[in-house]
C-alpha positions as CSV (number, residue, x, y, z in Angstrom):
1,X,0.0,0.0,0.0
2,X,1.5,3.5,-1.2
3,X,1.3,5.9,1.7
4,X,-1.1,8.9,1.5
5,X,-1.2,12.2,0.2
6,X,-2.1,13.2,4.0
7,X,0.7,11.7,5.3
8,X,3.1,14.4,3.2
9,X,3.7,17.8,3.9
10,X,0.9,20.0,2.4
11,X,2.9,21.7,-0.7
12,X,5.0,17.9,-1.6
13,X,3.8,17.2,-5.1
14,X,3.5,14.1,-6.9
15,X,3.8,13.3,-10.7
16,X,4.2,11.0,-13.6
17,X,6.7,11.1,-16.4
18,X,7.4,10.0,-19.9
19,X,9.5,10.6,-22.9
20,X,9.5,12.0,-26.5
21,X,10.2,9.3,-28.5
22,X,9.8,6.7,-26.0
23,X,5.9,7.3,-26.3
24,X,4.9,9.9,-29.4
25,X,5.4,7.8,-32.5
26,X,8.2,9.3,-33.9
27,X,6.8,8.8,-38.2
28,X,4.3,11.2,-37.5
29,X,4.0,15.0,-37.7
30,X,6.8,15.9,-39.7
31,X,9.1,14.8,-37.2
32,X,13.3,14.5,-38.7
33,X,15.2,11.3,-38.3
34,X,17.0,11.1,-35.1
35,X,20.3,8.8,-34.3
36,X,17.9,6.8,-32.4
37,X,16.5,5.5,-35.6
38,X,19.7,5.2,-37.0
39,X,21.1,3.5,-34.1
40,X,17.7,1.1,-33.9
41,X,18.6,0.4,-37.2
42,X,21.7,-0.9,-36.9
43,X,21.9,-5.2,-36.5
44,X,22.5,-5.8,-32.9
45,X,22.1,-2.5,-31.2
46,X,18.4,-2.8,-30.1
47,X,15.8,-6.2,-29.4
48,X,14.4,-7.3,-32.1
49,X,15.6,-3.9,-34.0
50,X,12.8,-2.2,-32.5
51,X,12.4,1.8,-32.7
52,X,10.0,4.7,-32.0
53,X,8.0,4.8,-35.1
54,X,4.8,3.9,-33.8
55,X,5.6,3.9,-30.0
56,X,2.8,4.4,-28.0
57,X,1.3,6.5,-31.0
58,X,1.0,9.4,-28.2
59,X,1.0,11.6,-30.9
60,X,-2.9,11.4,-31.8
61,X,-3.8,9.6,-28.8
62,X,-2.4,12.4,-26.2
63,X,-6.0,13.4,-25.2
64,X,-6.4,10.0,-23.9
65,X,-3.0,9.5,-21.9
66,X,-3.5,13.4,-20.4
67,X,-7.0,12.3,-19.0
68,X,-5.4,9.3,-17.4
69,X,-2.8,11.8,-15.0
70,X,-5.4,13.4,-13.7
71,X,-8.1,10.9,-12.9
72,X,-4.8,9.0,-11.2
73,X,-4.8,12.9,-9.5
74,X,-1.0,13.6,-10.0
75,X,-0.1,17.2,-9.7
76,X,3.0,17.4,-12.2
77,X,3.3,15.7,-15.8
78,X,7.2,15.3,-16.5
79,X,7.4,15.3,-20.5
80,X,9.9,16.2,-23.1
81,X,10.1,18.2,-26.5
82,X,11.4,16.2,-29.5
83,X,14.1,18.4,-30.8
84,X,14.0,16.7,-34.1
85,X,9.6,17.0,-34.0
86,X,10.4,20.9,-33.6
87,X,13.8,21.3,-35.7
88,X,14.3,18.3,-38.2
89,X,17.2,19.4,-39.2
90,X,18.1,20.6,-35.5
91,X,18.9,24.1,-36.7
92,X,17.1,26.3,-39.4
93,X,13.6,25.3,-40.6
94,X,10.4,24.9,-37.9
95,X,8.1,22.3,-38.0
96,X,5.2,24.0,-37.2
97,X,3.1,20.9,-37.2
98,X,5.5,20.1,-34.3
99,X,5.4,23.0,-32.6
100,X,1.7,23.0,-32.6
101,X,1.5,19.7,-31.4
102,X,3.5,21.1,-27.9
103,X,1.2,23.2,-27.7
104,X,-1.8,21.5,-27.7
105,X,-0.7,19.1,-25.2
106,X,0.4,21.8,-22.7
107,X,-2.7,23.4,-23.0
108,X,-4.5,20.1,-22.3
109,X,-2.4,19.8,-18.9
110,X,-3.4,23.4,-18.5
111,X,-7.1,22.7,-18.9
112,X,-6.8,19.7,-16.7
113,X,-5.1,21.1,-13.6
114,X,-1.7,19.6,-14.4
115,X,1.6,20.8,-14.1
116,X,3.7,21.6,-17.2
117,X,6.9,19.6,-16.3
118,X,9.4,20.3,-19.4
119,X,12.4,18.8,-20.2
120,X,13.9,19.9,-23.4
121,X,15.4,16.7,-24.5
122,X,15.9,13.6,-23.9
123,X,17.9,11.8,-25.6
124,X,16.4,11.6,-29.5
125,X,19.5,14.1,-31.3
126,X,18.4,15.2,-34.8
127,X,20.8,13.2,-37.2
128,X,21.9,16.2,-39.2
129,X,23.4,17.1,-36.2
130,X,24.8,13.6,-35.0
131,X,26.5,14.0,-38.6
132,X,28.1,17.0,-37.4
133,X,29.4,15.1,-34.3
134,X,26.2,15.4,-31.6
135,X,27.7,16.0,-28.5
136,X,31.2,15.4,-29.4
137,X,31.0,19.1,-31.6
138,X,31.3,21.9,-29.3
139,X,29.0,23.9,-31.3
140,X,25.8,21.7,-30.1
141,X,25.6,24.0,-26.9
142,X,24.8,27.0,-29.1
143,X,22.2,24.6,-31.8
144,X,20.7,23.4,-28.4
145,X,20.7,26.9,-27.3
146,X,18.6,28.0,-30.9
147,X,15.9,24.9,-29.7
148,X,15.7,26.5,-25.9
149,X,14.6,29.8,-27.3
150,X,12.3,28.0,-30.2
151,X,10.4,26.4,-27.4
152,X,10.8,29.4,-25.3
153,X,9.3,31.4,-27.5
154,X,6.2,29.1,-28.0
155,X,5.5,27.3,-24.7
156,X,7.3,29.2,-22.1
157,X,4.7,31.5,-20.6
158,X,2.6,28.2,-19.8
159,X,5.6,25.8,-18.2
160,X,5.4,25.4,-15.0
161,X,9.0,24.0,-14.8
162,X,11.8,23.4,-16.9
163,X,15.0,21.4,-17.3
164,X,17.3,21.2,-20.4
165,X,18.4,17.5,-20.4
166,X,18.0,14.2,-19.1
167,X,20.5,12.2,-17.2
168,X,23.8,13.6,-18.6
169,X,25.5,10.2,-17.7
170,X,23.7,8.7,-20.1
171,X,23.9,11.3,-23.0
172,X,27.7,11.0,-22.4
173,X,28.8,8.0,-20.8
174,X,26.5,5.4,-21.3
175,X,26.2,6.4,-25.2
176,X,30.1,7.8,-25.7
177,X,32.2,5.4,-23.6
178,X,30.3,2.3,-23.3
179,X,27.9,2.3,-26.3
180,X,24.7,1.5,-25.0
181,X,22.8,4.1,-26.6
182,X,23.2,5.8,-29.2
183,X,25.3,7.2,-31.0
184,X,26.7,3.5,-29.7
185,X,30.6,5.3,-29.4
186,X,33.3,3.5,-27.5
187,X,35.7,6.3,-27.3
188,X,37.2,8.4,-24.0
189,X,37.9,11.4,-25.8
190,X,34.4,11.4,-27.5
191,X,33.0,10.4,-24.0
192,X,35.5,13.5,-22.0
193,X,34.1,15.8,-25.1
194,X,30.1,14.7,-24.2
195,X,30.0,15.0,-21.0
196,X,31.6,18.3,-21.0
197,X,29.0,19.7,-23.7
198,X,26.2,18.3,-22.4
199,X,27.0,20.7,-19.4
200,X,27.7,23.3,-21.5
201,X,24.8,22.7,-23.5
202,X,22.3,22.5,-20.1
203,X,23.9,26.1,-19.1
204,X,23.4,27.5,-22.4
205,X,19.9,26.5,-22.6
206,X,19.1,27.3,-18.8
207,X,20.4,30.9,-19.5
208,X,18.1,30.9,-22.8
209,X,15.7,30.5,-21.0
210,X,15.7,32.7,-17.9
211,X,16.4,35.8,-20.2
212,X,13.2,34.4,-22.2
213,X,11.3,35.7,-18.7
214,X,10.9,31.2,-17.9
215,X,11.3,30.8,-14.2
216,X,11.4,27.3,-12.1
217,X,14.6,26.5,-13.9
218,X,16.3,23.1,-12.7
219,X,18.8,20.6,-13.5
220,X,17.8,16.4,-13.9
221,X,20.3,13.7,-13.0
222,X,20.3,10.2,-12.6
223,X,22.0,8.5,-9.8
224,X,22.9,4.7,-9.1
225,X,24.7,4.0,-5.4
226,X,27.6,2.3,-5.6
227,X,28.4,-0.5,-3.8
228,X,32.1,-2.6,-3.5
229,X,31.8,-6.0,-4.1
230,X,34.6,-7.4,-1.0
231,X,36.6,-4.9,1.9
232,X,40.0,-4.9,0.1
233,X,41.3,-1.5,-1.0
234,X,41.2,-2.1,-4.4
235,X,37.6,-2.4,-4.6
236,X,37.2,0.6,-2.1
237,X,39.2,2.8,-5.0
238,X,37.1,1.1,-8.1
239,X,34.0,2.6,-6.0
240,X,35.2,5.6,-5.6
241,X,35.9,6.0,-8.9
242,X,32.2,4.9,-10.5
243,X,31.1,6.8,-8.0
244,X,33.0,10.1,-9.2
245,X,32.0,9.5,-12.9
246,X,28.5,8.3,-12.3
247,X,26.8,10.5,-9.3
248,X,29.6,13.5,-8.6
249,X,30.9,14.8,-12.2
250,X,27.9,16.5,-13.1
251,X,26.9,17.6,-9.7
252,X,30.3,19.3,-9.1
253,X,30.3,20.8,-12.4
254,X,26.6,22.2,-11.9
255,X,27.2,23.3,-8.3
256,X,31.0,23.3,-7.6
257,X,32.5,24.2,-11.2
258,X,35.2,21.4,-11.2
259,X,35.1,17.8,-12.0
260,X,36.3,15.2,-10.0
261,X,40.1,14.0,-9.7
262,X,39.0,10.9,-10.1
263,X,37.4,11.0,-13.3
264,X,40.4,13.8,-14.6
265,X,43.3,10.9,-14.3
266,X,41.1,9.2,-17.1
267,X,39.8,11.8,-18.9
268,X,42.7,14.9,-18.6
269,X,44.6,14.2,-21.9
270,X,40.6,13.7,-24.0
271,X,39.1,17.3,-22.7
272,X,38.1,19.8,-25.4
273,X,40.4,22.7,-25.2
274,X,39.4,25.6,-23.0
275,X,37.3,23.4,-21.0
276,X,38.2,25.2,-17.3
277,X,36.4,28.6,-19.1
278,X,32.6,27.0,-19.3
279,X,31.7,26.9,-15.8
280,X,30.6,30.6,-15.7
281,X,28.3,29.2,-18.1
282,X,27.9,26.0,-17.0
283,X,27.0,26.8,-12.8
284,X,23.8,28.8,-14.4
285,X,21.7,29.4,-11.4
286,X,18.9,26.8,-10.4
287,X,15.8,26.7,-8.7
288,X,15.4,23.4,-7.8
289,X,17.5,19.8,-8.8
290,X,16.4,16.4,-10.3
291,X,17.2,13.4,-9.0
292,X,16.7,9.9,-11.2
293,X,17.0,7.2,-8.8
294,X,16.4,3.2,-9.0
295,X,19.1,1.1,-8.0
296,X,22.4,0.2,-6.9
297,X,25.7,-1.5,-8.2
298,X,27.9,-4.3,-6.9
299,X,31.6,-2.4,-8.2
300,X,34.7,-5.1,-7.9
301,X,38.4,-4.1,-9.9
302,X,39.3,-6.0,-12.8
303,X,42.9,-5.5,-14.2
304,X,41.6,-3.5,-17.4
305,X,42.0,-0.5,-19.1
306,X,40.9,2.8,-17.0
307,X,38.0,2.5,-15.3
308,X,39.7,-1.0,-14.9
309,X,36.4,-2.3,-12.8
310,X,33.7,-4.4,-13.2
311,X,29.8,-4.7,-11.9
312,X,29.1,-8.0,-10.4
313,X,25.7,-9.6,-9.6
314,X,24.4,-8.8,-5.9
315,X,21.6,-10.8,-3.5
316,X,19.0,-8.4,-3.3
317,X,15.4,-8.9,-5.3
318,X,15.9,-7.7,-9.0
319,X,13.3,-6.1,-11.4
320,X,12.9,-7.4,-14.5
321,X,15.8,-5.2,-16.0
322,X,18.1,-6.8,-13.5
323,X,18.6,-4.3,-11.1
324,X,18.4,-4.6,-7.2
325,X,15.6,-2.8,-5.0
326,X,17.6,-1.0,-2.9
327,X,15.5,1.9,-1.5
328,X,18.2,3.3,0.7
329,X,20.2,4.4,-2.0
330,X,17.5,7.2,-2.6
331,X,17.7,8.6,0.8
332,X,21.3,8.4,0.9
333,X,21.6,10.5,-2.3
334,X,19.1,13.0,-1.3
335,X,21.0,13.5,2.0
336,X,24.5,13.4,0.4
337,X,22.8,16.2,-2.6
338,X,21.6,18.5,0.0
339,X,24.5,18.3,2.4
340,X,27.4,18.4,-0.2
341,X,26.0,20.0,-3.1
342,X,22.4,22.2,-3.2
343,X,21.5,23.3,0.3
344,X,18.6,24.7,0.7
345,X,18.0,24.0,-3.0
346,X,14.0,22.7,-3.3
347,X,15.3,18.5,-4.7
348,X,12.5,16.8,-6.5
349,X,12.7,13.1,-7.0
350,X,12.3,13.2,-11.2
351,X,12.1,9.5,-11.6
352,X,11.8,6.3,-9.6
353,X,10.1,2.8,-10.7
354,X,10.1,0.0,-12.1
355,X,9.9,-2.9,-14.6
356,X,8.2,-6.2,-14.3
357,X,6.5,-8.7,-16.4
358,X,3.1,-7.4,-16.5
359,X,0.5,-9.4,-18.3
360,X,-3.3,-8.4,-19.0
361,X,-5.6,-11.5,-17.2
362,X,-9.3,-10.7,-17.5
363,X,-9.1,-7.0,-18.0
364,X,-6.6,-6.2,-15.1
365,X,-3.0,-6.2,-14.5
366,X,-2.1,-7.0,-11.1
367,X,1.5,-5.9,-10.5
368,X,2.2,-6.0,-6.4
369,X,5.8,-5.4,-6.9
370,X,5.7,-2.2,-7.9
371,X,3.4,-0.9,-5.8
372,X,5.5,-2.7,-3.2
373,X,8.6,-0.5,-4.5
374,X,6.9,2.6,-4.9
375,X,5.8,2.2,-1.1
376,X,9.4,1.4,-0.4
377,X,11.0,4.6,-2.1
378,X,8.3,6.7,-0.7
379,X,8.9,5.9,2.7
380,X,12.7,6.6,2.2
381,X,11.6,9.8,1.3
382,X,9.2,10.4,4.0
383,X,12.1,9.7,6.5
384,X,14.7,12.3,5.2
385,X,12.1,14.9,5.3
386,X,11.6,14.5,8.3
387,X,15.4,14.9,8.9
388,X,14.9,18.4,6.8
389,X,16.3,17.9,3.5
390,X,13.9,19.9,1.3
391,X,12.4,17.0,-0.9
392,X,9.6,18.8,-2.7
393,X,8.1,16.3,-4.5
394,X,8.2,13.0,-5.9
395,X,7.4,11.8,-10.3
396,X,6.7,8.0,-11.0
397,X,8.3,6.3,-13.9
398,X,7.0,5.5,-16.0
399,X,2.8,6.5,-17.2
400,X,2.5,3.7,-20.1
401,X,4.9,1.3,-20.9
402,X,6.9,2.2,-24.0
403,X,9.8,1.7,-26.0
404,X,12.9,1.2,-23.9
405,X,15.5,2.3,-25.8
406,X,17.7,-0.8,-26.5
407,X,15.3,-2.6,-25.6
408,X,12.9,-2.3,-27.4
409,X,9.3,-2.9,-26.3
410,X,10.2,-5.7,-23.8
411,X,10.7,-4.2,-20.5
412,X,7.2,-2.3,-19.4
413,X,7.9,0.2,-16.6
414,X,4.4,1.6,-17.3
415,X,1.5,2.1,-14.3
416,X,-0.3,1.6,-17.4
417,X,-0.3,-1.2,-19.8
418,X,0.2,-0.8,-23.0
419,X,-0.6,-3.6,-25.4
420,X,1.7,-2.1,-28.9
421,X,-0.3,-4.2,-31.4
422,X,-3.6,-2.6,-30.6
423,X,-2.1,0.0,-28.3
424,X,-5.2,-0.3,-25.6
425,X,-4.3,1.4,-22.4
426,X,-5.1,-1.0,-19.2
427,X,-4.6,0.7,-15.8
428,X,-2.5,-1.4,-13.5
429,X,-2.9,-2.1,-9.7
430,X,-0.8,0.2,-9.3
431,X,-2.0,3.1,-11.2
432,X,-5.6,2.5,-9.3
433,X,-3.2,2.5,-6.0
434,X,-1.9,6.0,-6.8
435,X,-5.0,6.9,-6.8
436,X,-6.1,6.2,-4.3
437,X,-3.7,7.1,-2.4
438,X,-3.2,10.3,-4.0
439,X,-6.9,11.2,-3.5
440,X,-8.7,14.6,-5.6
441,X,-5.7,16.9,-6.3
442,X,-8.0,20.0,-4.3
């Protein structure tokens, strides 16, 4: 059972958030090609060679999916502008069919007492730009910077709060250095020229934005908690270092304007020249921080090539994407944020879920699990609270299952079911938990 509404403070906030392409149909509307469809159609790099054509067809059926936040009575909807829907080129040219298409749907959160939660992108680059070198090419902060103010210009009188980009360790690490995602790179000096620019990019945009008259500004990053696999000092130092590459480099660049020792011995030779200049740019002022949250890692050394570790299985309950429940982590990051990092900073919780099997049986999908790890999470945050970090409020992941990047359709983090041959929306347990437990918004 999902503690209540009641049993928050009386301004916390609750949401639900999805993704662009990971929802919209990405064929439709004018929309450019992104290097997520060129990625997806590349042999090997995604199940089944699945991509966001269709999706959850979002696109015409956003009426639908809008109506289902609020009779759940969530507060916020976390969503995301295509850059390629607007730009499909990423620079010049306008879609306006994609432009209007923003609109609409923020004016249907506006009509049904939801809260406009943008974040500019997330993850789907146009692939004119990806030809000019994505994040590797310095000059994406000033293309991204061109979007910001396109979307500014449009949408920004009616947002209730913005943030630039998604989980920068994913936009450079987990696409640049281990190939995951796209653009599916191996390469440290690609990966040291990413993560830098995406910063870059994020203060770029934020400043965009703030002399476009947009308040609420805010910064999203995902965090995993690092565990060591055995007490030797070898494994304490692999840690560390995931630890300074995953959770601290783009928290000390936003809040401390340096990046951590750590991570430098790897990446010092790889930087993009003039590199130690950007922070006036990049420590933009916020108004409140993001924090992505769902698991740990088991971290053990390996002999290799810098990072020279390796993640090893560990003995706590898995979702279906393989990662341990481990609730504590969230409170230990929103304590370690706050005391190391923001202050008195308002922190949100921007995502927290997860994925199971979930299979339709006579109408309903029963899916105790999550709810049991939603509870879990939600009590974590109830405790630090209480212990005064300012936790504001707290988004779901995900509303409908949808396409998960790599892969593909199979892993449904949705509170509601999506079946992608018919694409009929099925509530979950879980959904009708929220709410009740979230009760009318007031």
């Amino acid at each position: 059972m999902l503690p209540k509404r009641s049993e928050f403070p009386e301004d916390f906030l609750f949401g639900v958030a999805t993704s662009s392409y990971q929802i919209e149909g990405h064929a439709k509307g004018g929309a450019g090609p992104t290097h997520w469809d060129s990625f997806a159609a590349t042999p090997g790099n995604v199940v089944r060679a699945e991509n966001g054509d269709l999706a959850c067809d979002h696109y015409t059926r956003w009426a639908e999916d809008l109506d289902l936040i609020a009779n759940a009575g969530f507060d916020i909807y976390r969503f995301s502008t295509s850059w390629a829907r607007v730009m499909p080129e990423g620079r010049g040219a306008v879609n306006a069919e994609g432009l209007d298409f923003y609109d609409r749907l923020v004016d249907g959160m506006l009509e049904r007492g939801i809260k406009p939660a943008l974040t500019l992108y997330h993850w789907e680059l146009p692939a004119a730009l990806a030809d000019l070198g994505g994040w590797r090419n310095r000059d994406i902060a000033g293309w991204f910077g061109d979007f910001t103010q396109v979307i500014a210009d449009r949408l920004g009188d009616r947002i209730w709060s913005a943030a630039p980009i998604n989980e920068p360790w994913c936009v450079g690490w987990l696409s640049h250095f281990l190939g995951h995602h796209a653009p599916g790179l191996r390469d440290i000096r690609a990966t040291a020229h990413a993560m830098h620019h995406v910063l870059l990019a994020h203060g770029t945009a934020t400043q965009v934005m703030r002399a476009s008259g947009m308040t609420n500004l805010g910064a999203v990053c995902n965090f995993e908690y690092p565990l060591p696999a055995d007490d030797s000092p070898e494994t304490a130092a692999a840690t560390r270092l995931y630890d300074a590459y995953y959770n601290r480099f783009f928290a000390e660049g936003l809040f401390l304007g340096r990046y951590p020792d750590e991570v430098m011995e790897g990446f010092a030779p790889h930087m993009p020249k003039g590199w130690q200049d950007d922070f006036s740019t990049i420590q933009a002022p916020l108004d409140w921080f993001g924090l992505n949250y769902y698991t740990c890692k088991r971290i053990a050394p390996d002999g290799s090539a810098w990072p020279s570790h390796t993640e090893v299985a560990g003995p706590l309950p898995k979702t279906e994407m393989g990662w341990e429940i481990y609730p504590e982590g969230l409170s230990s990051f929103l304590t370690r944020i706050a005391r190391d990092y923001t202050g008195d900073l308002p922190l949100f919780v921007t995502e927290n879920g997860m994925a199971s099997a979930d299979t339709v049986i006579g109408g309903k999908v029963t899916d105790a699990a999550r709810i049991a790890y939603y509870s879990a999470h939600l009590a974590e945050v109830q405790k630090v609270i209480a212990e005064g970090v300012p936790v504001k409020g707290y988004i779901g992941w995900s509303l409908l299952d949808n396409y998960e990047w790599a892969l593909g359709y199979e892993k449904r983090f949705g509170l509601v079911h999506v079946d992608f041959d018919t694409l009929q929306r099925t509530p979950k347990a879980s959904y009708l938990e929220w709410k009740d437990a979230l009760g009318d918004r007031g």
